[in-house]
N, C-alpha and C positions, 0 to 999 in steps of 0.2 A: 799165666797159663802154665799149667806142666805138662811138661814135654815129654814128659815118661809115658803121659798117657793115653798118646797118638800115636800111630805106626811111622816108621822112618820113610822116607819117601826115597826109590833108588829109582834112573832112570839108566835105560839099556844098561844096568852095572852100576852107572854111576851115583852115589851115597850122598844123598843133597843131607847139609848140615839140616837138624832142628831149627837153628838160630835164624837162616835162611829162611824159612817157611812161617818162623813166628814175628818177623818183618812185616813177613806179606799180609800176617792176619789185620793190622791195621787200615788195611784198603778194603777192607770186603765187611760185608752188613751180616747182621746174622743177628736174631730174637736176641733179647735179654736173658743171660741165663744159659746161653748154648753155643757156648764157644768153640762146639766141636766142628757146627758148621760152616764157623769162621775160619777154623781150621781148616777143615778139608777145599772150600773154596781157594785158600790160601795153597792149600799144596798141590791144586789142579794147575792154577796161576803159574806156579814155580816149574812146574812139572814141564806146561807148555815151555815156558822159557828158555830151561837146560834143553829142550826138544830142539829147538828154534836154531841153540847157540852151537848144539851139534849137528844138526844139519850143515850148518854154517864152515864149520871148521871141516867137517866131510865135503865140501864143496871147497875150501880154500879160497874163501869169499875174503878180498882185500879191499878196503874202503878205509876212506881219511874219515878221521870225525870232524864233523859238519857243527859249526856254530846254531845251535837252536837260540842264542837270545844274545845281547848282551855282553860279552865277557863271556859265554856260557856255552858250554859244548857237549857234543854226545859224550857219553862214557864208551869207551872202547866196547862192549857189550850189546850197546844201545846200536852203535854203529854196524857191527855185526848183524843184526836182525836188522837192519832197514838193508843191507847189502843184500842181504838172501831175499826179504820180500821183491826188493825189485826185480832181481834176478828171475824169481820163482812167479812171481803174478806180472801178467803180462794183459790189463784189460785194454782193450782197444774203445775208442771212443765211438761214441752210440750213430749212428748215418741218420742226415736227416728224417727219412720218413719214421724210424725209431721218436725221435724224439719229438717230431710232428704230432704220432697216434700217443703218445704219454702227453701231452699238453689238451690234446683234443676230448681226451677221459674227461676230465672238467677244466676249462679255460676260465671258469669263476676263481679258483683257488689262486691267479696270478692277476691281482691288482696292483694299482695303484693303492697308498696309505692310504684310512680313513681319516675324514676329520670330524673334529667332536666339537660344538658349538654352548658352551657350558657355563653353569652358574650355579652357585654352591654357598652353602654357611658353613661357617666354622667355629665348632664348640672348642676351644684350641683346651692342651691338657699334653703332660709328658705322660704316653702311655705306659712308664718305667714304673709310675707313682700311681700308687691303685687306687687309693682314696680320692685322689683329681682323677683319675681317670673313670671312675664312679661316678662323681659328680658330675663331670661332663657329658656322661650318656645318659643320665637321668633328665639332663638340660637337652641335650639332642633328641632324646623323642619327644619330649615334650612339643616344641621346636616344631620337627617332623610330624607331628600328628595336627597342627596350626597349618603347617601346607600344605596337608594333606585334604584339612577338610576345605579349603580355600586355595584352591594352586593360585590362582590370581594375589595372592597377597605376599608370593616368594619373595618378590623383589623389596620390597615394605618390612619382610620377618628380617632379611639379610643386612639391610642398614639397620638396623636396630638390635639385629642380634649378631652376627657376623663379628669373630674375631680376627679376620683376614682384611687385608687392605680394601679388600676387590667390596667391601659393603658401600663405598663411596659410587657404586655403580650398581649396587642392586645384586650384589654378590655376582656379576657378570665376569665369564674369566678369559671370553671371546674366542677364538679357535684354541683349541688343542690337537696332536698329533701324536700317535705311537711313541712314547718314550718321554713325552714331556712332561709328564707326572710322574709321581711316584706307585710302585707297583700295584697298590692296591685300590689307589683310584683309579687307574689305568683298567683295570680288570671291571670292577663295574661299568665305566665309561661302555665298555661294551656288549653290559648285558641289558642296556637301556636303551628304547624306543623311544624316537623322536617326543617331545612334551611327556616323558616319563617323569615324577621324581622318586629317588631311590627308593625304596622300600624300609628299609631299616638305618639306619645311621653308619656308616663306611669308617672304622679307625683307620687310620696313619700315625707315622712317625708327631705328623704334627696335633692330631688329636682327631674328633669324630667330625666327619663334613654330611653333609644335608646337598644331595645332588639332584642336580634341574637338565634335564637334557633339552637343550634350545633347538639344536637343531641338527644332524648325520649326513654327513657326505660319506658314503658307504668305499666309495675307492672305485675307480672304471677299470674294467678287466681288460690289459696289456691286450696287442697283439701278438701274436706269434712271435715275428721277427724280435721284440722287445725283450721277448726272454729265452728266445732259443740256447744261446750259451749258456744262461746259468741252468733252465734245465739237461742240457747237453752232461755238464759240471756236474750237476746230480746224479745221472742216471752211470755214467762213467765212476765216481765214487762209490754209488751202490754196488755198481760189478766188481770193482776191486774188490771190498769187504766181503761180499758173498766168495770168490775166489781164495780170498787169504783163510777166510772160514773153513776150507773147504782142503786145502792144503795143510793145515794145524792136523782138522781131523786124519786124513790120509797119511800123517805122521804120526798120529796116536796110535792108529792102529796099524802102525808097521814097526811096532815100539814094543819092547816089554816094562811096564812101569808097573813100581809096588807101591804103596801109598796113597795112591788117590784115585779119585772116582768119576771116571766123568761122564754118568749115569745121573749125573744128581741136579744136573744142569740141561 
């Protein structure tokens, strides 16, 4: 990217490097072709940041750096800006009847997992290799359209066509739960109604599967008391960010900055 041919970014005075702002352009998305607005997202980023770090130092904000991992700790910068936001945002945690009437909006949204009672064939195939994995989906509808017209014969197509262990049982894969599969079986899993079977053939890492839904335990909606904290946890998180959101801005515009646009967001 050149650099000649974006505006220099200065905040209150201060003269932020190019080199600084074309760092940032690697974290921010921007069309093909249009690096400008990788740019300018990149120097709104930067903009907040020197904002942030001078508030910080007008406030003579002193904090140690904090281990974030491992051997691994803030940067002296990093630790500046987490001193001022706590300083600066002050949310108070939500009182029960708060977080009683946000739970009561819809009490369905807070279950127990679901569970998925499942049986499946597998046309196995490295979806890397196109030509098997061709072949494989030519096999899987075929397959699919046999259980289709005959659901009663799933269990009979899977030992006989089933590249997966589970055909020793009729392609049966017995309960499954939120996470026990791989992402994409997962996601069908749940756009399937009891004695479903999938509609089209499902790829995976491991190849195209042929899905039966046996039988849904939908999850029982907690009571209250079950999840008062974590929505508690929530609603107290959401104030923060609205708050820090809300102090960023109230420093933009008590700022003079050349360079960026925060119009565009």
């Amino acid at each position: 990217m050149n650099a000649a041919l974006f505006p220099d970014l200065v905040v209150n005075g201060e003269h932020v490097p190019h080199a600084m702002v074309a760092a940032e352009t690697q974290n921010q998305t921007a069309p093909e072709g249009k690096p400008g607005i990788a740019w300018r997202k990149a120097a709104n980023a930067v903009a907040i940041r020197i904002l942030l770090l001078q508030e910080a130092r007008s406030r003579a904000i002193a904090v140690d750096q904090q281990e974030v991992g491992p051997g691994r700790f803030e940067t002296e910068e990093e630790a500046l800006i987490r001193g001022l936001l706590e300083q600066a945002i002050l949310a108070s945690p939500p009182d029960d009847a708060d977080v009683r009437a946000e739970w009561a909006k819809d009490p369905s949204r807070f279950r127990t997992p679901p569970l998925w009672e499942v049986s499946h064939i597998l046309c196995a195939c490295d979806p890397r290799d196109e030509e098997a994995r061709d072949k494989a989906l030519v096999r899987a509808k075929t397959i699919l359209s046999a259980a289709l017209d005959d659901p009663k014969s799933f269990a009979w197509l899977a030992t006989k066509e089933s590249d997966c262990g589970s055909k020793g049982a009729g392609g049966a894969l017995g309960q499954l739960g939120p996470n026990d599969t791989v992402p994409e079986f997962e996601a069908e899993l749940r756009q399937l109604a009891e004695g479903q079977i999938s509609p089209e053939p499902v790829l995976t890492r491991h190849g195209y599967h042929i899905l039966r839904m046996d039988a849904v335990a939908p999850g029982q909606i907690l009571p209250f008391e079950a999840v008062r904290d974590k929505i508690a946890e929530a609603m107290e998180k959401a104030a923060w960010a609205r708050q820090s959101r809300q102090f960023v801005s109230d420093l933009v515009a008590a700022s003079e900055i050349e360079g960026a646009d925060f119009k565009m967001v």
